[in-house]
Backbone of each chain as ProteinMPNN parsed JSONL, in Angstrom:
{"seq_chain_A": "XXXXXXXXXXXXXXXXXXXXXXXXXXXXXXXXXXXXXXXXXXXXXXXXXXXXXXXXXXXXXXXXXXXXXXXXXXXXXXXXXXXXXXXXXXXXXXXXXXXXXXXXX", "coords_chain_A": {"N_chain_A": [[21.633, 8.01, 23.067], [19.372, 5.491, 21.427], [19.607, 2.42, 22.409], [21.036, -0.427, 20.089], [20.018, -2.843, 20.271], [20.224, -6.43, 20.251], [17.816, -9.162, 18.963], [15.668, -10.325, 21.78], [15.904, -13.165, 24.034], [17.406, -11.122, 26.214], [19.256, -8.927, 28.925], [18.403, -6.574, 31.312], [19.323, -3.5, 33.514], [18.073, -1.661, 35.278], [18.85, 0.675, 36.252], [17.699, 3.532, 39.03], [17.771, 6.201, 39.9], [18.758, 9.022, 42.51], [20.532, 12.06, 42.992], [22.447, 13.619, 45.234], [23.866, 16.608, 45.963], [26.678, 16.689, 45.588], [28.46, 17.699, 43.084], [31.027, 16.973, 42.065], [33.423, 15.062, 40.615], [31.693, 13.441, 39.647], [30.998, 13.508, 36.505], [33.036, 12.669, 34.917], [33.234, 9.848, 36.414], [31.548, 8.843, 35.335], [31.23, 8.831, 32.957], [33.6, 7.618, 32.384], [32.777, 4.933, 33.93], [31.015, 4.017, 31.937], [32.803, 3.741, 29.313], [34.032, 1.461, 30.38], [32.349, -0.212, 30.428], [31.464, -0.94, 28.273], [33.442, -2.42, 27.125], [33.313, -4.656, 28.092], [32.781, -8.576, 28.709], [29.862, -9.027, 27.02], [28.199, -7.165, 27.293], [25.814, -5.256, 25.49], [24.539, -2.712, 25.419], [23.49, 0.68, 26.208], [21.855, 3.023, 27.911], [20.252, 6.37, 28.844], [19.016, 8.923, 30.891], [18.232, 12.088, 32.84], [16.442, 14.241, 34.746], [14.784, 15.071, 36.742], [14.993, 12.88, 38.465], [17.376, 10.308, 37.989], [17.654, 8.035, 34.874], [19.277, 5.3, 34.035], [20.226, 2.661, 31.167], [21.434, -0.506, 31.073], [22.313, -2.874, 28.709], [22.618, -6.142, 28.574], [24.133, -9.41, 27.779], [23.481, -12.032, 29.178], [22.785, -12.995, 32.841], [25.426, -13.638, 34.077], [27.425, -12.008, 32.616], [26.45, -9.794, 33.926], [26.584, -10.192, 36.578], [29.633, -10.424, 36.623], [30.398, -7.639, 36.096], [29.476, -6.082, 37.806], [30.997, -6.776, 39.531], [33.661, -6.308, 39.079], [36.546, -4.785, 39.237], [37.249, -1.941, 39.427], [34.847, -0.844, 38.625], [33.21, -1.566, 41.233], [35.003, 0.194, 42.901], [33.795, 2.776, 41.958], [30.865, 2.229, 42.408], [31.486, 2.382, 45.801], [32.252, 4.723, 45.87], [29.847, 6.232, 44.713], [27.858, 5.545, 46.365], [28.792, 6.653, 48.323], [29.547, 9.644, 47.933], [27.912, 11.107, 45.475], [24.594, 9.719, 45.119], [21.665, 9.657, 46.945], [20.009, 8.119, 47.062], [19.4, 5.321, 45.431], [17.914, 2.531, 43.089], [17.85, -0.421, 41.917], [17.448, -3.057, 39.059], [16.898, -5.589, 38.019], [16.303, -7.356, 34.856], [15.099, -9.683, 32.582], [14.521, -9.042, 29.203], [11.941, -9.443, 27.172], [10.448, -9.208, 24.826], [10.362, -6.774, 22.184], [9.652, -4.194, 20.32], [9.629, -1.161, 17.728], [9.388, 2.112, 16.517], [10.262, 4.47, 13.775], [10.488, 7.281, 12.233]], "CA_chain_A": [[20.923, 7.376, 21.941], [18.299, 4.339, 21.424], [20.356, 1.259, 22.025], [20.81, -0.828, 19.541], [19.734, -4.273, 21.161], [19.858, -7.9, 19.734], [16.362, -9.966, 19.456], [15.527, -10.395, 23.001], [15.88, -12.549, 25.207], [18.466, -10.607, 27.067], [18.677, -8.367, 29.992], [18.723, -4.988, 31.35], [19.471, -3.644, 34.556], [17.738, -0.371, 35.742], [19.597, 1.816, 37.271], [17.173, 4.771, 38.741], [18.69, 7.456, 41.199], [18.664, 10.787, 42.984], [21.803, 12.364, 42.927], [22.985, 14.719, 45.794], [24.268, 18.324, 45.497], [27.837, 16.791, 45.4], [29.078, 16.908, 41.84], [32.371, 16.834, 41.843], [34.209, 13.655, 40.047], [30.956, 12.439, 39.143], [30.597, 13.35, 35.118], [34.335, 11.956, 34.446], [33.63, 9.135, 36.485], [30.35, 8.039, 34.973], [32.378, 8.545, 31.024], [34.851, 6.67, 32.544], [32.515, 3.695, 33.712], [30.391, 4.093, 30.232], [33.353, 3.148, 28.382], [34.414, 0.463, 30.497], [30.841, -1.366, 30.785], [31.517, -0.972, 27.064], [34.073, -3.279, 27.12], [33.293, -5.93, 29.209], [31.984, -9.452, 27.827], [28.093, -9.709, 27.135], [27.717, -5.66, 26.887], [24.977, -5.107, 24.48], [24.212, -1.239, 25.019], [23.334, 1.712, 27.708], [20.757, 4.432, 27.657], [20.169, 7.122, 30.172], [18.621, 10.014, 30.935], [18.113, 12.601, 33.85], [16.148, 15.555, 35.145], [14.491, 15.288, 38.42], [15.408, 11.122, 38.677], [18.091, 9.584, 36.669], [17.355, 6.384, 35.154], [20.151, 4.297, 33.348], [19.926, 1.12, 31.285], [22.442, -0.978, 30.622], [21.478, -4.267, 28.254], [23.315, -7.468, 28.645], [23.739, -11.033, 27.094], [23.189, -12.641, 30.514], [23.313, -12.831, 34.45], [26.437, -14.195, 34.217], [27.788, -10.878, 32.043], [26.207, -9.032, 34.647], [27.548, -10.525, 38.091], [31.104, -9.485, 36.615], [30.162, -6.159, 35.643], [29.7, -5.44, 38.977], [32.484, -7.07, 40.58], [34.962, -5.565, 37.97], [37.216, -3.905, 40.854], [37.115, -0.304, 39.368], [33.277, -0.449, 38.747], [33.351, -1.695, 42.763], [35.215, 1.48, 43.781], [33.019, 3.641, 41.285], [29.693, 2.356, 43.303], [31.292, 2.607, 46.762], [31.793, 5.857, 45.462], [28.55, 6.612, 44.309], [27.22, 5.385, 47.471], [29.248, 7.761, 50.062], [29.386, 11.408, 47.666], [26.861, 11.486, 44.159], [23.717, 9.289, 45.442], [21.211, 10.177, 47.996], [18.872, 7.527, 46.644], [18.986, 4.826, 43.677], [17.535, 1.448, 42.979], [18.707, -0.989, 40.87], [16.192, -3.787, 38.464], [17.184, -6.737, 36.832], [15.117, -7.835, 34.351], [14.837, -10.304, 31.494], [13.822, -8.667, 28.446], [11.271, -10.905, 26.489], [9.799, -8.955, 23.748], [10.605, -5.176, 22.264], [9.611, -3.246, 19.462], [9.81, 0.229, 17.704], [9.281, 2.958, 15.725], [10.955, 5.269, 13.504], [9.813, 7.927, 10.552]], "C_chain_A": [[20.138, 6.135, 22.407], [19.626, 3.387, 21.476], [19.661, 0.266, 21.245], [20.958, -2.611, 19.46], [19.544, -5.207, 20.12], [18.286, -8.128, 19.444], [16.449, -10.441, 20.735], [15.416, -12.562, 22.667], [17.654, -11.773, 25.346], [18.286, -9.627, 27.907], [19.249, -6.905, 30.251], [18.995, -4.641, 33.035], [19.555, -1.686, 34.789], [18.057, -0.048, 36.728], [18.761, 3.126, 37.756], [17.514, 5.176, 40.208], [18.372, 9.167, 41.357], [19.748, 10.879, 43.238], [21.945, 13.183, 44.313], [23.552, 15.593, 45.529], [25.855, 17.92, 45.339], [28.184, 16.217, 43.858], [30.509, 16.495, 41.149], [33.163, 15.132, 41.846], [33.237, 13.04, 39.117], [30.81, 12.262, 37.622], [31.877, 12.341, 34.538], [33.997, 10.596, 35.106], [32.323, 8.027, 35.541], [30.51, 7.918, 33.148], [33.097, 7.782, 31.725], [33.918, 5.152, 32.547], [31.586, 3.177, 32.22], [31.522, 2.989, 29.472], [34.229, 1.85, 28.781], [33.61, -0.832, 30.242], [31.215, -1.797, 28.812], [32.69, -2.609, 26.324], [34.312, -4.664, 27.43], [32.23, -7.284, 28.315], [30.505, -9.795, 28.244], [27.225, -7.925, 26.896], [26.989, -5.461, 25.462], [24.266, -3.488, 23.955], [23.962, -0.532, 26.531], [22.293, 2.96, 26.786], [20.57, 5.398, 28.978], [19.752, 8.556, 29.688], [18.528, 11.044, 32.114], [17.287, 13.975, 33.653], [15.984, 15.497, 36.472], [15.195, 14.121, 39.145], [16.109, 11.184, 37.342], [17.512, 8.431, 36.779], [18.246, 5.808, 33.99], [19.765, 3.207, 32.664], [20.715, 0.512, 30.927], [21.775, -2.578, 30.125], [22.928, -5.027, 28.13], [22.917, -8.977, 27.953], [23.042, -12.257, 28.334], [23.445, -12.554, 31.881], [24.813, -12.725, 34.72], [27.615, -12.596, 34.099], [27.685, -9.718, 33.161], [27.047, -8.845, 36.169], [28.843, -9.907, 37.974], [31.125, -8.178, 36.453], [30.397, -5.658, 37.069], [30.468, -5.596, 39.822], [33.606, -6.571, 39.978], [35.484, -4.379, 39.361], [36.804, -2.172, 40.286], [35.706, -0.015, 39.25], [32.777, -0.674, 40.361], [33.621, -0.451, 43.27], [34.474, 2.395, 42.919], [31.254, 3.476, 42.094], [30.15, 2.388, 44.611], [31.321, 4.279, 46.638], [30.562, 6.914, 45.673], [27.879, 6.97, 45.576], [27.607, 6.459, 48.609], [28.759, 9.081, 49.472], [28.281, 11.765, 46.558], [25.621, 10.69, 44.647], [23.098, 9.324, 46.657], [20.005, 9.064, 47.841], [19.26, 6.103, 45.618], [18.312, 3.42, 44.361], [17.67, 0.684, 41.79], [17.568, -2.416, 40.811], [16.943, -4.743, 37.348], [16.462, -7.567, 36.175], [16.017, -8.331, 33.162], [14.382, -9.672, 30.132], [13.12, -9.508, 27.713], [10.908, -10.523, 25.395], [10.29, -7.45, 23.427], [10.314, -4.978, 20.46], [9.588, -2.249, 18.884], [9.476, 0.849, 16.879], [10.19, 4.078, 15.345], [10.188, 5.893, 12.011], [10.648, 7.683, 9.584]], "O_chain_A": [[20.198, 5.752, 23.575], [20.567, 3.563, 20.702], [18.473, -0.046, 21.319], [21.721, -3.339, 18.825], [18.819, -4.941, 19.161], [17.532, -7.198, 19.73], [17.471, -11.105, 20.913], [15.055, -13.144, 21.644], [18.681, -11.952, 24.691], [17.136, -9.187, 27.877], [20.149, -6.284, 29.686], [18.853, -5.589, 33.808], [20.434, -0.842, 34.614], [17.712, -0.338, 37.874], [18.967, 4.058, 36.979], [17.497, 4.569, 41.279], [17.956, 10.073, 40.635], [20.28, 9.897, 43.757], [20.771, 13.545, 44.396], [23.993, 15.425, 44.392], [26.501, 18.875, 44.909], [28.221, 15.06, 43.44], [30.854, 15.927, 40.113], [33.357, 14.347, 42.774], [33.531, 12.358, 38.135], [30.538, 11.129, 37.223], [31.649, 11.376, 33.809], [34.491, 9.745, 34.367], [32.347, 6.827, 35.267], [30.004, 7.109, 32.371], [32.994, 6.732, 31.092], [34.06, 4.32, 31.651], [31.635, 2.073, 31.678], [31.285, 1.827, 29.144], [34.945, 1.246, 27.983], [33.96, -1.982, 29.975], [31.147, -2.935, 28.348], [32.566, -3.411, 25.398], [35.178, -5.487, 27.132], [31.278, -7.071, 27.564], [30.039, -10.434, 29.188], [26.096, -7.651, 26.489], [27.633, -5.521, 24.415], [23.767, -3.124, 22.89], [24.168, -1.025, 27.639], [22.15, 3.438, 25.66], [20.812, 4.943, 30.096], [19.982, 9.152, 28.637], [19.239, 10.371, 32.861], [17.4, 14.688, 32.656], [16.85, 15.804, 37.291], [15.844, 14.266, 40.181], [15.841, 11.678, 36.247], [17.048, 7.825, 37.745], [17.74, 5.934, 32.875], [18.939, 2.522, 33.266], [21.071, 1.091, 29.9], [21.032, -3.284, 30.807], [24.002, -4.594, 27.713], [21.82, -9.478, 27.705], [22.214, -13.14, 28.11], [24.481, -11.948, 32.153], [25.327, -11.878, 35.451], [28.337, -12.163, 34.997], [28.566, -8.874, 33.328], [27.734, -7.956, 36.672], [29.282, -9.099, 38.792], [32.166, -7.614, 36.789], [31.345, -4.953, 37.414], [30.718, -4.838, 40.759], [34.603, -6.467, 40.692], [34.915, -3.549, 40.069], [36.063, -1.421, 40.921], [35.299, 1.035, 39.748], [31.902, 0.106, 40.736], [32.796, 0.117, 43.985], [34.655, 3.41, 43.592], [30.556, 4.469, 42.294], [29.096, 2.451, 45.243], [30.516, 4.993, 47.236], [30.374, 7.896, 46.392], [27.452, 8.071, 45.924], [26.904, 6.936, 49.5], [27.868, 9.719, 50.033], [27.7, 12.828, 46.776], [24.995, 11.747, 44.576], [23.824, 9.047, 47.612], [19.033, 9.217, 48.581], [19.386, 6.707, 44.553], [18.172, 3.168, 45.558], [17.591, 1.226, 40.687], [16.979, -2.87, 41.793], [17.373, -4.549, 36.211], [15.941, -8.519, 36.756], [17.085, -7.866, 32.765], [13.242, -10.133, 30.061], [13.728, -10.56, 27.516], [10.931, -11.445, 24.58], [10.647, -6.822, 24.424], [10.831, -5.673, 19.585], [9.393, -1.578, 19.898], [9.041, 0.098, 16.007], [10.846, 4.664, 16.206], [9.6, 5.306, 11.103], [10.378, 8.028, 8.434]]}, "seq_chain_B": "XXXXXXXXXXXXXXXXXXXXXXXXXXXXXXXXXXXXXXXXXXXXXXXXXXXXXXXXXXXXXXXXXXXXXXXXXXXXXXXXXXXXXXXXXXXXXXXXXXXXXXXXX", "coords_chain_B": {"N_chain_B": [[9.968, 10.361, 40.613], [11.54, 7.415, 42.445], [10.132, 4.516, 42.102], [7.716, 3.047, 44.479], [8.197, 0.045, 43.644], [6.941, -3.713, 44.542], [7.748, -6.645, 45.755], [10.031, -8.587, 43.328], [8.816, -11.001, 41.313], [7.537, -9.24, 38.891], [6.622, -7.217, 35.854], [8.639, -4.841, 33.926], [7.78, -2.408, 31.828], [9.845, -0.594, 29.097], [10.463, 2.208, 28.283], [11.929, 3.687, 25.897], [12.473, 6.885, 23.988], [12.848, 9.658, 21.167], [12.086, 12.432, 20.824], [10.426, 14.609, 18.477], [10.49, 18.115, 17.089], [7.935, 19.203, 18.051], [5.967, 20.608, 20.06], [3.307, 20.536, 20.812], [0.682, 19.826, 23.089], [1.419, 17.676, 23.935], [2.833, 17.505, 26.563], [0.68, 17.732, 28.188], [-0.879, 15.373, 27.089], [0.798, 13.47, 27.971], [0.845, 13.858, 31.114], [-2.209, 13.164, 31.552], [-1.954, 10.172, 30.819], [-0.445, 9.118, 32.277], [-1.973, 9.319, 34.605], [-3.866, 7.683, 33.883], [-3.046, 5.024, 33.43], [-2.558, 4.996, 36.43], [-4.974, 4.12, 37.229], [-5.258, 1.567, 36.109], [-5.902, -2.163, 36.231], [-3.261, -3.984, 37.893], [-1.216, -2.369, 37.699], [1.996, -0.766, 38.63], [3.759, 0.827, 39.362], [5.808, 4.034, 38.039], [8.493, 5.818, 36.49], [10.513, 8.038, 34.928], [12.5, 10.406, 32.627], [13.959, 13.108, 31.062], [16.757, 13.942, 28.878], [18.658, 14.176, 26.628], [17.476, 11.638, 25.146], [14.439, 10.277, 26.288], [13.572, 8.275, 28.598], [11.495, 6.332, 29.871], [9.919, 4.154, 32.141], [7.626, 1.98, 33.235], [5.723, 0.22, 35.184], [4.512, -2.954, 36.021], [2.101, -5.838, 37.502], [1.786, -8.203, 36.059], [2.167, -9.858, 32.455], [-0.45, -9.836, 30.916], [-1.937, -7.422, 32.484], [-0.468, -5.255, 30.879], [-0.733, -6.031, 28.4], [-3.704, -5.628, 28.495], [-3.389, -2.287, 28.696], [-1.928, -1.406, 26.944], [-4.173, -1.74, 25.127], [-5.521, -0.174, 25.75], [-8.611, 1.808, 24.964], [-8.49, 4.929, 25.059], [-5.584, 5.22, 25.49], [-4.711, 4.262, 23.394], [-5.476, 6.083, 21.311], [-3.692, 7.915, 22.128], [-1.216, 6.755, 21.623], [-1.34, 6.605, 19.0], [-1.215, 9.525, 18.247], [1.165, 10.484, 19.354], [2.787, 8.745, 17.728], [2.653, 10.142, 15.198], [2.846, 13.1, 15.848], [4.824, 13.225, 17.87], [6.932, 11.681, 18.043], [9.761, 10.673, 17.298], [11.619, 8.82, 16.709], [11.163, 5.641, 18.419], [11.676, 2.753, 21.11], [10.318, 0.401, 22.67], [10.456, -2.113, 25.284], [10.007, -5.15, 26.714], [10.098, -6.586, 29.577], [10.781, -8.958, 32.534], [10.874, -8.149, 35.914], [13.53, -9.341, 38.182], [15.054, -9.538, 39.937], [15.74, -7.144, 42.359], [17.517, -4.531, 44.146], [17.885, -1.843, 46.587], [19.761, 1.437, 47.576], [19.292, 3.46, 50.018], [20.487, 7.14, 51.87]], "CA_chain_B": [[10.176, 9.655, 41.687], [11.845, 6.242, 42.231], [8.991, 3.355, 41.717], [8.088, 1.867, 45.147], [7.653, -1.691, 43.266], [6.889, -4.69, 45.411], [9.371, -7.927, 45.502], [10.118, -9.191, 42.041], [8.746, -10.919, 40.271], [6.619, -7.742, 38.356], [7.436, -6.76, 34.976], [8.95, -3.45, 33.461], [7.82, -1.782, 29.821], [11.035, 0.355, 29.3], [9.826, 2.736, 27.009], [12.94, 4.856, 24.896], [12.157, 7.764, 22.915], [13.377, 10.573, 20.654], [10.944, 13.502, 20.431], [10.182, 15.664, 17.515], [10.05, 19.446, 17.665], [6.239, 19.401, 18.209], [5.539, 20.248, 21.665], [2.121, 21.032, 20.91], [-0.345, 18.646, 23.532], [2.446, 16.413, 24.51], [3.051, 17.572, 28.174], [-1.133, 17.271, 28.477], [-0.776, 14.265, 27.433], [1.917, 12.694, 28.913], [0.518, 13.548, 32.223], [-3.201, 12.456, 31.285], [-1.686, 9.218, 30.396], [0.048, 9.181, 33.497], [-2.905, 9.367, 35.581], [-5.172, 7.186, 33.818], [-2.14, 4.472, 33.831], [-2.244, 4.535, 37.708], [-5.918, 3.316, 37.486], [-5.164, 0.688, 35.799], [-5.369, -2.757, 37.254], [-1.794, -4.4, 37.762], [-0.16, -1.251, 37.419], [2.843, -1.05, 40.185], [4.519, 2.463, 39.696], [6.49, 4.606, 36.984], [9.285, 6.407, 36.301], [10.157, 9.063, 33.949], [13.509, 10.94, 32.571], [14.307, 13.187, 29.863], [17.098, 14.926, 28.542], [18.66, 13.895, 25.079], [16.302, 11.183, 25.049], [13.584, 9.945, 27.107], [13.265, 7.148, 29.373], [9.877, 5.953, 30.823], [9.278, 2.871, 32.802], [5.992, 1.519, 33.928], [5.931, -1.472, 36.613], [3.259, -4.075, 36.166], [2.241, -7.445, 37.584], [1.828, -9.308, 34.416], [2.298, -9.661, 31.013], [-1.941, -9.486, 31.56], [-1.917, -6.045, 32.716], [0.689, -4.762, 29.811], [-1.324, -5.917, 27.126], [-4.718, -4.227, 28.557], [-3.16, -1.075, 29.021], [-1.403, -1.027, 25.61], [-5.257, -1.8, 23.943], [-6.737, 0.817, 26.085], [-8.85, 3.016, 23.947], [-7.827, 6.47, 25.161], [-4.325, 5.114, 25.52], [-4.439, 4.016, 21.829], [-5.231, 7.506, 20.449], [-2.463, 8.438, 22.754], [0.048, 6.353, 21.02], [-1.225, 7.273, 17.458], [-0.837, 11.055, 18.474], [2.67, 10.136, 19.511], [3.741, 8.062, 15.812], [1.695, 11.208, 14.146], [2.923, 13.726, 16.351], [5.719, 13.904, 19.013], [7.984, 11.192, 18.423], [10.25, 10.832, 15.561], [11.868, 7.246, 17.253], [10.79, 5.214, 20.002], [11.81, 1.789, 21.288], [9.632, -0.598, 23.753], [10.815, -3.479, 25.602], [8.86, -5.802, 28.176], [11.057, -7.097, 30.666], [10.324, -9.14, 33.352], [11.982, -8.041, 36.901], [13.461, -11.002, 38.574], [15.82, -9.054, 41.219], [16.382, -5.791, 42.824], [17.996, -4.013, 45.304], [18.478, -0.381, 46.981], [20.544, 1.834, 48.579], [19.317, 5.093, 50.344], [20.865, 7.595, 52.725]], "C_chain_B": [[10.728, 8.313, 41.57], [10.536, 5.807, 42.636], [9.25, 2.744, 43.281], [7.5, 0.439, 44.678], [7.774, -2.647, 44.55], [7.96, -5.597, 45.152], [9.028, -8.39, 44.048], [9.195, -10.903, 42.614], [7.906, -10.11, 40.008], [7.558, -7.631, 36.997], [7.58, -5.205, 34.567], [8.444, -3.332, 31.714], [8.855, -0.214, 29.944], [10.725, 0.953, 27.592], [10.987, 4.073, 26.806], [12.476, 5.741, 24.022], [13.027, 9.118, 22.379], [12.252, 11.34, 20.265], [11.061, 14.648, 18.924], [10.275, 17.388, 17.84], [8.551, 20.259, 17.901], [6.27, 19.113, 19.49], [3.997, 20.188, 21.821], [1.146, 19.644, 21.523], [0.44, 17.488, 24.084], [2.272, 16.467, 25.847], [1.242, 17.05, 28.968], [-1.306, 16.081, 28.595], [-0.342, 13.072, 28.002], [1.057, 12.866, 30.493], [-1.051, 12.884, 32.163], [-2.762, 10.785, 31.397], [-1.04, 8.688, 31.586], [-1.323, 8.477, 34.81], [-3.991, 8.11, 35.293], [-3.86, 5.456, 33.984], [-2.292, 3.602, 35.239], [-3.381, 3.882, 38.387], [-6.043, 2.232, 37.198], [-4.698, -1.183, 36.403], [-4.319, -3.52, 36.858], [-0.627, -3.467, 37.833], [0.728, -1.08, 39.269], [3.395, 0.211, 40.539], [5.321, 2.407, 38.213], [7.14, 5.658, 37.53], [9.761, 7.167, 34.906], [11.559, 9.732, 33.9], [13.477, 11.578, 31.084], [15.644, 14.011, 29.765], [17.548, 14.7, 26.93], [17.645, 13.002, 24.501], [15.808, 11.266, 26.233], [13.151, 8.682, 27.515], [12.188, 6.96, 30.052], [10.088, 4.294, 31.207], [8.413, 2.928, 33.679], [5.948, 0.209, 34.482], [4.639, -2.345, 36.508], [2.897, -5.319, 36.715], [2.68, -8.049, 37.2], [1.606, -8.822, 33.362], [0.502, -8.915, 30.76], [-2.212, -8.239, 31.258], [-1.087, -5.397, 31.373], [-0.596, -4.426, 28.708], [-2.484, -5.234, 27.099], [-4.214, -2.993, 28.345], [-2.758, -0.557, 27.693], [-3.14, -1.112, 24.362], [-6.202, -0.554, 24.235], [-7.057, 1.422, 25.161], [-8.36, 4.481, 23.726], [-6.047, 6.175, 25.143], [-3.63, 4.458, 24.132], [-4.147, 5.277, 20.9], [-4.136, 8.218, 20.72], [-0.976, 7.808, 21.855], [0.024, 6.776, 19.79], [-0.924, 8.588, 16.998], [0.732, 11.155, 18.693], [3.028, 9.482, 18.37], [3.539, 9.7, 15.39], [2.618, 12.555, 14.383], [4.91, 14.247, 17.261], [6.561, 13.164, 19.28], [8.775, 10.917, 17.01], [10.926, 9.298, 15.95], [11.682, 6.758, 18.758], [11.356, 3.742, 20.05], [11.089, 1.454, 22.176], [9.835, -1.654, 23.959], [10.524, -3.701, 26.965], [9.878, -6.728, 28.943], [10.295, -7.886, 32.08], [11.981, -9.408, 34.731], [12.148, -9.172, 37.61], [14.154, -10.607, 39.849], [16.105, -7.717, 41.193], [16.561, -5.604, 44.204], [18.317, -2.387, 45.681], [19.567, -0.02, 47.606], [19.647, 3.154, 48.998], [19.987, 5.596, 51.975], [20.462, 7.464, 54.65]], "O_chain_B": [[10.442, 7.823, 40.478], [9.832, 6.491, 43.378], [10.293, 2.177, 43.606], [6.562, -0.153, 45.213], [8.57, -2.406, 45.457], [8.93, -5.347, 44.436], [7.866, -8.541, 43.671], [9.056, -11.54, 43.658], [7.147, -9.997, 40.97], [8.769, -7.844, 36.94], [6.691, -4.409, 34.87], [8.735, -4.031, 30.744], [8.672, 0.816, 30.593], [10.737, 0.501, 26.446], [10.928, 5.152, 27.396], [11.942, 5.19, 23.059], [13.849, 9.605, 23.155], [11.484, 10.915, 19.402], [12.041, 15.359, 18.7], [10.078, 17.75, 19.0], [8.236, 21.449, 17.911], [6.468, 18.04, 20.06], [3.491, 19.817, 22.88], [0.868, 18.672, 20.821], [-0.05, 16.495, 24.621], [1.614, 15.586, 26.4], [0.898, 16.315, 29.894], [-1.711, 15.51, 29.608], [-0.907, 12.045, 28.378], [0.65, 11.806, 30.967], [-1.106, 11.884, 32.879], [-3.425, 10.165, 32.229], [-1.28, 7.493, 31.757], [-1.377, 7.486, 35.538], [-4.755, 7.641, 36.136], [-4.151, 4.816, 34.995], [-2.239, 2.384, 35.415], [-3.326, 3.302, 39.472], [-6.877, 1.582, 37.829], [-3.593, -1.489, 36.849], [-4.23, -3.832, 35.671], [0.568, -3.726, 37.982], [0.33, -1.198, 40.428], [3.515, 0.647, 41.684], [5.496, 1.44, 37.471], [6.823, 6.316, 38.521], [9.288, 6.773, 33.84], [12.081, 9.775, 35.014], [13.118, 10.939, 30.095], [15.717, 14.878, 30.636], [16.763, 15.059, 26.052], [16.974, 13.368, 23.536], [16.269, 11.95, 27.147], [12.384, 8.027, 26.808], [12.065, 7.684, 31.04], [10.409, 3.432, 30.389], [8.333, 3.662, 34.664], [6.25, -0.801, 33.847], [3.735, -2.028, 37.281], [3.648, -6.161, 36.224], [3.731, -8.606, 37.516], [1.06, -7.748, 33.107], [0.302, -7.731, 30.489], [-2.615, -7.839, 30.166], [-2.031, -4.779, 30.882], [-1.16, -3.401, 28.326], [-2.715, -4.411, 26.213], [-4.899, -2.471, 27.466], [-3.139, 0.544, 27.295], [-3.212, -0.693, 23.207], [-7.112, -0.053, 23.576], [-6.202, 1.759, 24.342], [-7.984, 5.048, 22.7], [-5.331, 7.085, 24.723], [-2.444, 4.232, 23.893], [-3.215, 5.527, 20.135], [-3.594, 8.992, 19.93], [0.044, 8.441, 21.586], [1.027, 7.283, 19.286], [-0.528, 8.903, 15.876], [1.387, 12.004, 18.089], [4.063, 10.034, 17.997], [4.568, 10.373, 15.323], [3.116, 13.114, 13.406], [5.712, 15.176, 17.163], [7.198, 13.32, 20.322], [8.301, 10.986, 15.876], [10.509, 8.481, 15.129], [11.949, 7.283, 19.839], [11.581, 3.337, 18.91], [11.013, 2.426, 22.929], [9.549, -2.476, 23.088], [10.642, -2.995, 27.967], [10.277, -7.737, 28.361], [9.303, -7.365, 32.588], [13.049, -10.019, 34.767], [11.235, -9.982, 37.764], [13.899, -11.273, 40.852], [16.62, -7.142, 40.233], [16.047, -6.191, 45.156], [19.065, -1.781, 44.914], [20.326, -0.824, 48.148], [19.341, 3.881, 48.053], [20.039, 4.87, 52.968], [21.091, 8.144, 55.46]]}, "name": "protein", "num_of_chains": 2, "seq": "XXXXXXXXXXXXXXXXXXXXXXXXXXXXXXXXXXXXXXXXXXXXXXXXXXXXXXXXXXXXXXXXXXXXXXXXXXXXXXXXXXXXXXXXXXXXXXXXXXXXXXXXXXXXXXXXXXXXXXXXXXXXXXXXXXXXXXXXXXXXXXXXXXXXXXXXXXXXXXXXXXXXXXXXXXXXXXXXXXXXXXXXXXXXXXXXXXXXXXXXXXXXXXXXXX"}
């Protein structure tokens, strides 16, 4: 779904990746970190999509929110993870959001 | 493809959507829009995902560049064909990248 984001500012942090042919662990572990990121203080939402490139977004209250996110020990062993058997590729974007608007019928 | 963007600072338009069941002229356009995009000056690279929704990000210099691209003429009719047409909700948010980092194999 569309996350359903604050009034900016706040931040996002693009996740976009090529996966490798190994899929094994990866759908359970990527529900698993979903509902942890979910938890964590400053978590504001997630979006994602995939076909050829995945691209993730995860929105945050601040840097600060963020730095722990990624040091959170089980999200640690979920990207060394990533890094040895499901990713052949990614790049990761931390941005500010400053402005956003939308549409709906 | 992943975006080769240059060193931050550059900003992102992280463009969310939910499509309609009107395929009719979309894919045409989407890549049209694509192409004329990459003439555009400031423009840095894009990225692209769909499956429940749809994720697009477009890499730019500056704010500058954004706002041309969003007045373009052909890229106006393009968005009004998209309210009218082929999106039933969308979100847009302008981000500016401040840090990134990779990994590849």
């Amino acid at each position: 779904m569309i996350a359903d984001t604050p009034s900016p500012p706040y931040y996002a942090v693009i996740f976009t990746s090529i996966r490798t042919e190994n899929k094994e662990g990866y759908q359970e572990m990527a529900v698993k970190m979903e509902e942890l990121a979910k938890q964590q203080p400053g978590y504001l939402g997630f979006e994602s999509a995939r076909d050829t490139i995945g691209i993730s977004v995860s929105y945050w209250k601040d840097l600060e929110s963020i730095r722990k996110w990624k040091k959170h020990s089980e999200h640690l062993l979920a990207q060394e993870m990533g890094i040895k058997n499901w990713y052949s590729r990614y790049k990761v974007r931390i941005a500010r959001v400053e402005r956003d608007y939308d549409f709906s019928v």
